[in-house]
C-alpha positions in Angstrom: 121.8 79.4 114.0 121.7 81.3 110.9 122.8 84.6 109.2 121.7 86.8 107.4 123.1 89.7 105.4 120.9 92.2 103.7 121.7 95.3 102.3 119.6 98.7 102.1 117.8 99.7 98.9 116.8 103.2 97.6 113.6 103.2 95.5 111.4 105.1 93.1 114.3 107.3 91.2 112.2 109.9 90.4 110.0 108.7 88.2 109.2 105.1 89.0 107.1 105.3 91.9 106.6 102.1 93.5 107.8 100.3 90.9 111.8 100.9 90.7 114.0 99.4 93.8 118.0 99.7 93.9 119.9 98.1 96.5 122.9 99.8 98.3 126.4 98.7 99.6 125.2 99.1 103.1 124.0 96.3 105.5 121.5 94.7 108.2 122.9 91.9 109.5 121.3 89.6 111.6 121.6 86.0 113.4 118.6 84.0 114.0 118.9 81.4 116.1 115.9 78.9 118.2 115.5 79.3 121.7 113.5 76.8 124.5 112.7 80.5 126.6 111.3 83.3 125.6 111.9 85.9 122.8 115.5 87.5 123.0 116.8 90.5 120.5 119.4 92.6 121.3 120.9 95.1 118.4 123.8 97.2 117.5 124.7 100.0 115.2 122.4 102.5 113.5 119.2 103.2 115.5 119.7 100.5 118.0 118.2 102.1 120.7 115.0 102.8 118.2 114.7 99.6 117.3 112.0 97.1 119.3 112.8 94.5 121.1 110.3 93.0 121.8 107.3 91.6 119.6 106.6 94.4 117.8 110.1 93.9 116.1 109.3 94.0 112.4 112.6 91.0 112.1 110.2 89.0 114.6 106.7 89.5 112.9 108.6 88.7 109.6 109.9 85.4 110.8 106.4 84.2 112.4 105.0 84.8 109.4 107.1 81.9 107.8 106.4 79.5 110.6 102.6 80.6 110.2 102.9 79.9 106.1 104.1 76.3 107.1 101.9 75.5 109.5 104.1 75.0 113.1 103.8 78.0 116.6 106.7 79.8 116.4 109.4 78.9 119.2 111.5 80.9 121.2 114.2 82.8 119.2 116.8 84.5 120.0 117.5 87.5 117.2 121.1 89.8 117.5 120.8 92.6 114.7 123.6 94.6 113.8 122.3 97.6 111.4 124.0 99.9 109.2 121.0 101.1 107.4 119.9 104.6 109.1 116.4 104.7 109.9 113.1 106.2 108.7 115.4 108.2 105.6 114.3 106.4 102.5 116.9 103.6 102.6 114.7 100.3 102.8 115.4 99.5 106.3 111.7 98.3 107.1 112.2 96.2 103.8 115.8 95.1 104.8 114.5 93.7 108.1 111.1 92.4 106.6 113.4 90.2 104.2 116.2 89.5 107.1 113.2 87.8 109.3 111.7 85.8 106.2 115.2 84.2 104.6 116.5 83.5 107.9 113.4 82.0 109.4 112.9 80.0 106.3 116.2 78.7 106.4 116.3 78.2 110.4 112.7 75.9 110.0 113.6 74.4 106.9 111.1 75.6 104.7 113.5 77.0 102.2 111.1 79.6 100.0 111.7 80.5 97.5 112.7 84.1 96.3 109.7 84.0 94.3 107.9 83.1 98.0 109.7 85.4 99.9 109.0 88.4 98.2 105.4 87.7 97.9 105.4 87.5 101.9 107.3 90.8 102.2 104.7 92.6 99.8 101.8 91.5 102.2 104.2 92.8 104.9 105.2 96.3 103.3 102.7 96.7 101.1 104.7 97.9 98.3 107.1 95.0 96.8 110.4 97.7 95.6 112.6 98.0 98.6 112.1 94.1 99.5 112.9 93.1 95.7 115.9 95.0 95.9 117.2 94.0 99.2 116.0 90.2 98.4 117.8 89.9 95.2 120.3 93.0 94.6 120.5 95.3 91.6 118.3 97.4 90.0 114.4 95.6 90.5 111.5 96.2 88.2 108.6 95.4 90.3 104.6 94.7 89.6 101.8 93.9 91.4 99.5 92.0 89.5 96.1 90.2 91.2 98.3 90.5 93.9 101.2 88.6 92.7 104.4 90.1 92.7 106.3 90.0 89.1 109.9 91.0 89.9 113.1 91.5 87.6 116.2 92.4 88.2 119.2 94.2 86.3 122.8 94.2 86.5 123.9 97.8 87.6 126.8 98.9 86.2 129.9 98.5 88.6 131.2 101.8 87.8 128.5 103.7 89.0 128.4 105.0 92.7 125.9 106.7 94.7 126.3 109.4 96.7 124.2 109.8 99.7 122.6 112.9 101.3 121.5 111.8 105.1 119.8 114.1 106.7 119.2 114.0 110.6 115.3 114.4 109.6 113.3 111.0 110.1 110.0 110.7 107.9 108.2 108.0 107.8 106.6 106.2 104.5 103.3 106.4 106.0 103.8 110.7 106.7 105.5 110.6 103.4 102.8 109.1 101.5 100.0 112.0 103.6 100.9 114.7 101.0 100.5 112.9 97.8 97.4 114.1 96.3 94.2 111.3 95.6 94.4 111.8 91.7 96.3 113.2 88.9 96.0 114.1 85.7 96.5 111.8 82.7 99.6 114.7 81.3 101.4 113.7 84.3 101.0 110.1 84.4 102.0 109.9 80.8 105.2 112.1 82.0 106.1 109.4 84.3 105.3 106.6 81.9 107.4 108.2 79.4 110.5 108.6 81.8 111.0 105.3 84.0 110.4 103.3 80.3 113.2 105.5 79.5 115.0 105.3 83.0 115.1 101.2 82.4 116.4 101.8 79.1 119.3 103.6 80.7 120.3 101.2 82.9 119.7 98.3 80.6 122.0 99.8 77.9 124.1 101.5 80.1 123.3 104.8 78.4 123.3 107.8 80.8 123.4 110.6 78.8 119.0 110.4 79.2 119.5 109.7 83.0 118.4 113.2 83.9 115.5 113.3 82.1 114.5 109.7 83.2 114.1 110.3 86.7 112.0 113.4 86.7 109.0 113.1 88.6 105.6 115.0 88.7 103.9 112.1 90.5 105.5 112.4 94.4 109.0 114.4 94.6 106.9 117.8 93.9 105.2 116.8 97.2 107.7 115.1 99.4 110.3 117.4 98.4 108.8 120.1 101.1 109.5 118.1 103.6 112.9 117.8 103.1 114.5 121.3 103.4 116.9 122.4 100.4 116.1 119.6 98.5 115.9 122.2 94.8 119.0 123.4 95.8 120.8 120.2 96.6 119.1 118.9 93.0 120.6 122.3 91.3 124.1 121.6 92.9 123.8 117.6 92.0 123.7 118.5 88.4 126.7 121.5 88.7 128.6 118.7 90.5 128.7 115.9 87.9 125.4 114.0 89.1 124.1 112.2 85.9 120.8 111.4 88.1 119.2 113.2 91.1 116.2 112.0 93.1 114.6 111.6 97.0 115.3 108.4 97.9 112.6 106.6 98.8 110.3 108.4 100.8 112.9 111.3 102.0 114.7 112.4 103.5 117.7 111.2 102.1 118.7 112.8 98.5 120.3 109.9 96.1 123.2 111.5 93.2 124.0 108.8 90.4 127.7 109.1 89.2 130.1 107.4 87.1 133.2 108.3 88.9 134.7 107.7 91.9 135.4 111.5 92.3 134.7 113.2 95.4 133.3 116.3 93.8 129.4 115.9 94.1 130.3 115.0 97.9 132.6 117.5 98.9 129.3 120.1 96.9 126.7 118.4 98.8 128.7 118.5 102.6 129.7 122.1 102.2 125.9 123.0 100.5 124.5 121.1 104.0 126.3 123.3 105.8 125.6 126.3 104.2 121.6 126.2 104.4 122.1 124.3 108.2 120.8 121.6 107.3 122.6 118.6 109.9 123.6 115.6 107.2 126.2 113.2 106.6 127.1 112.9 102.6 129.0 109.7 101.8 129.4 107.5 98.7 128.5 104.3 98.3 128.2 101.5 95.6 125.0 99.4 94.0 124.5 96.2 95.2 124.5 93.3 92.7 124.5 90.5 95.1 120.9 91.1 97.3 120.4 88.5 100.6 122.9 86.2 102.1 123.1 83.7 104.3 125.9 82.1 106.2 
């Protein structure tokens, strides 16, 4: 048997589409063990009831891809998940449980990928390598596709930063998310976004905030995706009144990521009593960045 701890991710910030992934103080965990009968999951915790159990688990499909990589059928398993990441809100839970059924698989068969392996599978899985390269290795991942090869790096975040989470009820899906996004752009607007997530890894590399505002605006997605998410500009306006040094969907929507340097309860406290204010049904908490990515026990 073998487990496997994986914590959400949050990706983009503003700016860095599909490129930027940040993983989160808050967990999938799940044991992995072979079975001689057929295929047994049960799960626990956030969106249990949602989540398959049968082969159409994305924990399952993840696994026999490993088992198809090396060659053997994939036997019986028996799969208990215990999630903490909510569901279809822009937290990387599909690349959470994509990475949860690749490490512990490889580990369970013995074909001990590595990283570099694992996050290439994931990438064929998801299609886009952020939320996986965060989950996978922890921190703040600079991701790129290249003749598709994923090139991944990771920074340190800062420990005394903490995010602050709004969660709304609403579910969107990448795919819905990624409907409103128009075919083209214009080269203005991809040079904006060049010029702010080169400046948004410069902020977290050198640990200088003070451009962290202007580093994660965004003309190539949040103008879109933010309609979908009701009160987003006036949960962004309240962000920065509140102490935010960052604002941003996370993800694909619907929840609202706030960057701070503080342990303060302020930008919470503004963002639970602004939810209630517009109706909008959301839990606001704060949580810390994830240095530490997969683990197995």
């Amino acid at each position: 048997m073998v487990k496997v701890r994986v914590p959400a991710s949050t990706s983009n910030l503003g700016s860095g589409f599909d490129c930027f992934g940040l993983a989160l103080k808050m967990y999938l965990t799940v044991e992995m063990e072979l079975s001689r009968g057929a295929l047994e999951i049960s799960a626990v915790g956030e969106g249990s009831a949602e989540i398959p159990k049968d082969e159409r688990n994305l924990i399952y499909q993840s696994a026999q891809k490993i088992f198809k990589k090396i060659g053997r059928p994939l036997p019986g398993l028996q799969i208990k998940i215990d999630n903490h990441i909510p569901l279809f809100r822009g937290l990387g839970s599909s690349g959470a449980a994509t990475v949860a059924g690749l490490v512990g698989a490889s580990q369970l068969c013995g074909a001990n990928l590595s990283d570099e392996e694992i996050l290439n599978l994931a990438n064929e899985i998801e299609g886009h390598p952020e939320n996986a390269a965060a989950s996978l290795r922890g921190g703040l991942t600079i991701n790129c596709v290249t003749d598709g090869w994923v090139l991944s790096k990771k920074i340190f975040v800062d420990e005394a930063l903490r995010a602050v989470m709004v969660i709304p009820e609403l579910k969107i899906s990448t795919p819905e998310a990624r409907t409103v996004l128009p075919q083209t752009v214009t080269r203005e607007n991809a040079v904006f976004n060049l010029q702010r997530s080169a400046l948004l890894a410069h902020s977290f590399i050198t640990r200088d905030y003070t451009t962290l505002k202007t580093a994660m605006q965004d003309r190539l997605h949040q103008p879109y995706r933010k309609r979908l998410i009701p009160g987003y500009d006036a949960f962004e306006t309240a962000g920065y009144q509140n102490g935010a040094l960052g604002v941003c969907i996370s993800g694909s929507g619907s929840a609202i990521l706030g960057i701070v340097e503080s342990t303060d309860q302020k930008l919470q406290h503004a963002w639970q009593a602004l939810a209630d204010q517009l109706n909008v049904p959301a839990q606001v908490l704060i949580t810390e960045f994830e240095n530490q990515g997969a683990e197995i026990s």
